[in-house]
N, CA, C and O atoms as a GROMACS GRO file, in nm:
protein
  248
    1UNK      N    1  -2.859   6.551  24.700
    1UNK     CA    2  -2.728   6.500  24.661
    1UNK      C    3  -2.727   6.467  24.513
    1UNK      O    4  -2.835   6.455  24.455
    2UNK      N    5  -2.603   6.451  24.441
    2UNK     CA    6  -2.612   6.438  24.328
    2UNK      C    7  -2.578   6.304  24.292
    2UNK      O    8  -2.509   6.243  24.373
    3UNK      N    9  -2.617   6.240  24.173
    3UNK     CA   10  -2.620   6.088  24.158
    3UNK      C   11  -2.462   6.067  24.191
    3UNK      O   12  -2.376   6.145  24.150
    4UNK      N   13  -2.438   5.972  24.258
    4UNK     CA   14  -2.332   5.923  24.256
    4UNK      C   15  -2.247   5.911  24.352
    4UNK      O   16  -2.149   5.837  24.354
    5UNK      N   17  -2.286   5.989  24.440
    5UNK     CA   18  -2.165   6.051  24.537
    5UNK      C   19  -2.235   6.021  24.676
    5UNK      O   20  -2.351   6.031  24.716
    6UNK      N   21  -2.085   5.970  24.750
    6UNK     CA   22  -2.099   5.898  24.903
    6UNK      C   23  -2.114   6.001  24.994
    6UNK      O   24  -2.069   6.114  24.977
    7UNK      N   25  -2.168   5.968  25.078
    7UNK     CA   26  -2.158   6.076  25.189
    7UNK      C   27  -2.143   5.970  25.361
    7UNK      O   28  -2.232   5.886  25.370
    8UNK      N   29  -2.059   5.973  25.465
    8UNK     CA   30  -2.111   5.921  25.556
    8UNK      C   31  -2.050   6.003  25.668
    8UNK      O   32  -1.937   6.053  25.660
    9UNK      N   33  -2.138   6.015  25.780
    9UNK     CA   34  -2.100   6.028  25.884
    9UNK      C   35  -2.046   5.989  26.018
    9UNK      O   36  -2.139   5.941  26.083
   10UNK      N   37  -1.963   5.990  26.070
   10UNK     CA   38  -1.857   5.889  26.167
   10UNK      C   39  -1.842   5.988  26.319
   10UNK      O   40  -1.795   6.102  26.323
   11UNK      N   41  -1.877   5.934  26.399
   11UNK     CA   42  -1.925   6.015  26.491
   11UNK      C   43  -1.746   5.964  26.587
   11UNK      O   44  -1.693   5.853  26.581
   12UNK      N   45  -1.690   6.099  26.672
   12UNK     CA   46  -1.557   6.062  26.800
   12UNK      C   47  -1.618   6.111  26.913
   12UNK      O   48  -1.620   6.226  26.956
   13UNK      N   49  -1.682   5.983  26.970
   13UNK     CA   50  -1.689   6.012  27.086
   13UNK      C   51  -1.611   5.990  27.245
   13UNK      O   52  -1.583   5.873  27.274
   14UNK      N   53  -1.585   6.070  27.318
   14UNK     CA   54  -1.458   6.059  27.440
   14UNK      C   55  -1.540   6.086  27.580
   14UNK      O   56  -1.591   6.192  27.618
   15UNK      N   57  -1.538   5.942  27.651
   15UNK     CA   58  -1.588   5.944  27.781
   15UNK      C   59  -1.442   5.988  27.847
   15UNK      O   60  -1.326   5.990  27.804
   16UNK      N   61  -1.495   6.016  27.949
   16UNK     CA   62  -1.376   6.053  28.043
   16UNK      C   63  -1.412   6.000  28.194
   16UNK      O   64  -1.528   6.033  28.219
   17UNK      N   65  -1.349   5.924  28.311
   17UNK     CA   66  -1.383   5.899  28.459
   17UNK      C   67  -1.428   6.024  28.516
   17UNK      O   68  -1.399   6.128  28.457
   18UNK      N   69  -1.485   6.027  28.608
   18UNK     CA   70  -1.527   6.106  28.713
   18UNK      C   71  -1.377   6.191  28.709
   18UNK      O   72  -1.287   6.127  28.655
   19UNK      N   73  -1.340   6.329  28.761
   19UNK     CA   74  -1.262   6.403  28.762
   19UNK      C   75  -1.122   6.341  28.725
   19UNK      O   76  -1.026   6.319  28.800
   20UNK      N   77  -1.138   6.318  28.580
   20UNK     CA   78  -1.012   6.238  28.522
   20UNK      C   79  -0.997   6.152  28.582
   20UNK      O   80  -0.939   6.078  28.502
   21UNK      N   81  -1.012   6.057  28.737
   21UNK     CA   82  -0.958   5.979  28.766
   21UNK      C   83  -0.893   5.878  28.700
   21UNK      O   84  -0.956   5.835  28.604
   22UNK      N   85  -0.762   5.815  28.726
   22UNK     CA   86  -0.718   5.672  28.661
   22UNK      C   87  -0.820   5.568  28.708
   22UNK      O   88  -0.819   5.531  28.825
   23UNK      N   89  -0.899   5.526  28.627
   23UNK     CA   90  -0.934   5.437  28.706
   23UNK      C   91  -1.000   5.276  28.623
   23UNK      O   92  -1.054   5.177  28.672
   24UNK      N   93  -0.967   5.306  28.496
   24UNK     CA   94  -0.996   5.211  28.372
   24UNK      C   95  -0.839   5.114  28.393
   24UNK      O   96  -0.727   5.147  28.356
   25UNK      N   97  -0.871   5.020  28.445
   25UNK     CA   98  -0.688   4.943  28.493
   25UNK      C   99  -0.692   4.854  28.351
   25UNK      O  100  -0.802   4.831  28.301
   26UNK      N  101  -0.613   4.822  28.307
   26UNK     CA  102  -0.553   4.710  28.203
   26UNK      C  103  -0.605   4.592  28.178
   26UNK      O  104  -0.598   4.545  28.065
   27UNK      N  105  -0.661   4.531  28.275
   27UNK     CA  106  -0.716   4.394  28.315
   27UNK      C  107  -0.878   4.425  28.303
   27UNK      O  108  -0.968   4.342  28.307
   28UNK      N  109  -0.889   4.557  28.288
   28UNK     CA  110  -1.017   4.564  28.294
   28UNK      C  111  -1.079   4.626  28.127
   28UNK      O  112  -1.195   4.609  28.088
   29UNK      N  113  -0.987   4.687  28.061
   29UNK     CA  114  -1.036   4.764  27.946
   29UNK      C  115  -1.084   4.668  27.839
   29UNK      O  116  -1.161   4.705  27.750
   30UNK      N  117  -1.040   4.548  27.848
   30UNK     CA  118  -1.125   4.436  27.699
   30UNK      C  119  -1.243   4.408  27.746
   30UNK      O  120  -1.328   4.400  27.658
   31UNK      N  121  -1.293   4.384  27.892
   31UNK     CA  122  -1.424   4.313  27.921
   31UNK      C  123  -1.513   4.500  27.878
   31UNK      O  124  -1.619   4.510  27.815
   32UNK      N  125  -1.440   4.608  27.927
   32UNK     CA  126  -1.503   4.734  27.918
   32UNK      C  127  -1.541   4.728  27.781
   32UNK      O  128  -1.657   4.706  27.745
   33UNK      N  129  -1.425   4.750  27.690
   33UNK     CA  130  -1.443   4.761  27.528
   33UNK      C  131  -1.591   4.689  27.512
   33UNK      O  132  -1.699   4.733  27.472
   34UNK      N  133  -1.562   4.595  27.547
   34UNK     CA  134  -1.700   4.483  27.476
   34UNK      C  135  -1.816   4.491  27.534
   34UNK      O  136  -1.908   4.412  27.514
   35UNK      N  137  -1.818   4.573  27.596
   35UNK     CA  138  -1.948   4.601  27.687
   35UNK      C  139  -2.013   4.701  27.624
   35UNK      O  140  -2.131   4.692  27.592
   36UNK      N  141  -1.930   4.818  27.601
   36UNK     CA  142  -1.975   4.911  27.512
   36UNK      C  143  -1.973   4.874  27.371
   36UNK      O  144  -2.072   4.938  27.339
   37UNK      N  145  -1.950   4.841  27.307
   37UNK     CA  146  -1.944   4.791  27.170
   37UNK      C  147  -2.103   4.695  27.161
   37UNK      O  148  -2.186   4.690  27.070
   38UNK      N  149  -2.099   4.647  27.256
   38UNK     CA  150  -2.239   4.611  27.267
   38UNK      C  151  -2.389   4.640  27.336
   38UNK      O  152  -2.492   4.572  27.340
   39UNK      N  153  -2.350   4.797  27.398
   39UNK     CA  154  -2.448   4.877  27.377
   39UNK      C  155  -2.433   4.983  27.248
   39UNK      O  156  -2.512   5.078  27.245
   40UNK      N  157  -2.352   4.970  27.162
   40UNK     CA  158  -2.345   5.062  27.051
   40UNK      C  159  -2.448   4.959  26.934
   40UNK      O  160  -2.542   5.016  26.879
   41UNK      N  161  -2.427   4.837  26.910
   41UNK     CA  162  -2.454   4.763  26.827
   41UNK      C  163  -2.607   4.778  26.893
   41UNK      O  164  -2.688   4.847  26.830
   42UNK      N  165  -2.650   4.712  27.027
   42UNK     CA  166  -2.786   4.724  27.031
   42UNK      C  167  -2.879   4.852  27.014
   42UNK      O  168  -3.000   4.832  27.010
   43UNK      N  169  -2.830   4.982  27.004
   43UNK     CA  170  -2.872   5.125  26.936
   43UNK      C  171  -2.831   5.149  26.774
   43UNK      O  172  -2.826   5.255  26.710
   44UNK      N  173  -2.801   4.990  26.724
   44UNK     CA  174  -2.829   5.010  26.588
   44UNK      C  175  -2.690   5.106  26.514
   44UNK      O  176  -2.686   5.179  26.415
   45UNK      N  177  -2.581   5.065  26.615
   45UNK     CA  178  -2.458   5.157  26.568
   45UNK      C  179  -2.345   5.097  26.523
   45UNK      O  180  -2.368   4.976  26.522
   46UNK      N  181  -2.239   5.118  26.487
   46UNK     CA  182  -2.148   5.010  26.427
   46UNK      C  183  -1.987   5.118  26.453
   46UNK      O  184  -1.925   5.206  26.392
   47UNK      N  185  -1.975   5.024  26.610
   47UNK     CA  186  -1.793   5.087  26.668
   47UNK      C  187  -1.701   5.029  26.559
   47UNK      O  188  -1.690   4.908  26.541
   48UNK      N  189  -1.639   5.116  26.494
   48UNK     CA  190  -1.528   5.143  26.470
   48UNK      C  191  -1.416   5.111  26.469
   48UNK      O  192  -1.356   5.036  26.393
   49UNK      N  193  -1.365   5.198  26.598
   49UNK     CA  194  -1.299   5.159  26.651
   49UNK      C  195  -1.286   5.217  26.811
   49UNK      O  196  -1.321   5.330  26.846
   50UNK      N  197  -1.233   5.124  26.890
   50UNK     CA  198  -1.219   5.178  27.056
   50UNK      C  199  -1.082   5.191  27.106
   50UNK      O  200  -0.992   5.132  27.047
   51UNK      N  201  -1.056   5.267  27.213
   51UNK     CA  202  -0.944   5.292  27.265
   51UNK      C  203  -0.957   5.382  27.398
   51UNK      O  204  -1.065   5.434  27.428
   52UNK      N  205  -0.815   5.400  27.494
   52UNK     CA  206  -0.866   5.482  27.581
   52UNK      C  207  -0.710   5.484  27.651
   52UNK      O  208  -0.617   5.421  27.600
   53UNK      N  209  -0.691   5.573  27.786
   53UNK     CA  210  -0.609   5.572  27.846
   53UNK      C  211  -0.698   5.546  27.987
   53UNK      O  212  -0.817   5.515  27.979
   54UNK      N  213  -0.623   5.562  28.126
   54UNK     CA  214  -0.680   5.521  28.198
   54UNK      C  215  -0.777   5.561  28.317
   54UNK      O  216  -0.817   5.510  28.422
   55UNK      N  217  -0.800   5.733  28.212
   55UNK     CA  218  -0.900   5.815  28.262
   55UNK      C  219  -0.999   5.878  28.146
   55UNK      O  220  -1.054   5.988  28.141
   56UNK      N  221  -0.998   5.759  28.047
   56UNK     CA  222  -1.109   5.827  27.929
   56UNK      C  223  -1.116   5.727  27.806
   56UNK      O  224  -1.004   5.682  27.780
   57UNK      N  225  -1.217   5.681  27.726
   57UNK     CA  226  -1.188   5.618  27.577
   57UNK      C  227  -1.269   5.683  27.527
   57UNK      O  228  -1.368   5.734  27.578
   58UNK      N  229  -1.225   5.688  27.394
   58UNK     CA  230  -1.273   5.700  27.274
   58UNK      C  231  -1.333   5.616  27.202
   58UNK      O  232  -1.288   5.501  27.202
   59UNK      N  233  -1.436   5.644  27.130
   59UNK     CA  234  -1.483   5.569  27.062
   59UNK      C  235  -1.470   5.642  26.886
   59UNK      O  236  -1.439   5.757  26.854
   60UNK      N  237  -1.507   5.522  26.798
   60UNK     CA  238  -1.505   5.585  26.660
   60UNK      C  239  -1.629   5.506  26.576
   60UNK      O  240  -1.612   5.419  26.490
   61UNK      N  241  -1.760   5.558  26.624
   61UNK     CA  242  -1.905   5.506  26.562
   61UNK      C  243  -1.957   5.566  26.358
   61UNK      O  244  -1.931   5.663  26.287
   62UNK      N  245  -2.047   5.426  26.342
   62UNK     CA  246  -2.122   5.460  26.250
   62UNK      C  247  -2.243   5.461  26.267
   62UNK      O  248  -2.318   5.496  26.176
   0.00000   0.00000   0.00000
């Protein structure tokens, strides 16, 4: 690389339920979020950001 210049990489990753199912309910996606966010942090990773509908999230890692 040449002096000066940033480089980073940002990884999108998209789980999805068992055959799309709906099955991530509303009441349930903040305790989810934080569950994963804290197996990302304990592999030394840094979420982003999270999101999902109610057969898949996304994640947005460093």
């Amino acid at each position: 690389m040449m002096p000066g210049t940033y480089s980073q990489v940002l990884l999108h990753v998209v789980f999805s339920t068992r055959k799309r199912a709906a099955m991530i309910k509303p009441e349930f996606q903040t305790r989810l979020y934080e569950y994963i966010g804290g197996i990302v942090r304990s592999e030394g990773g840094s979420l982003l950001a999270i999101g999902g509908m109610p057969d898949h999230v996304h994640l947005l890692l460093r």
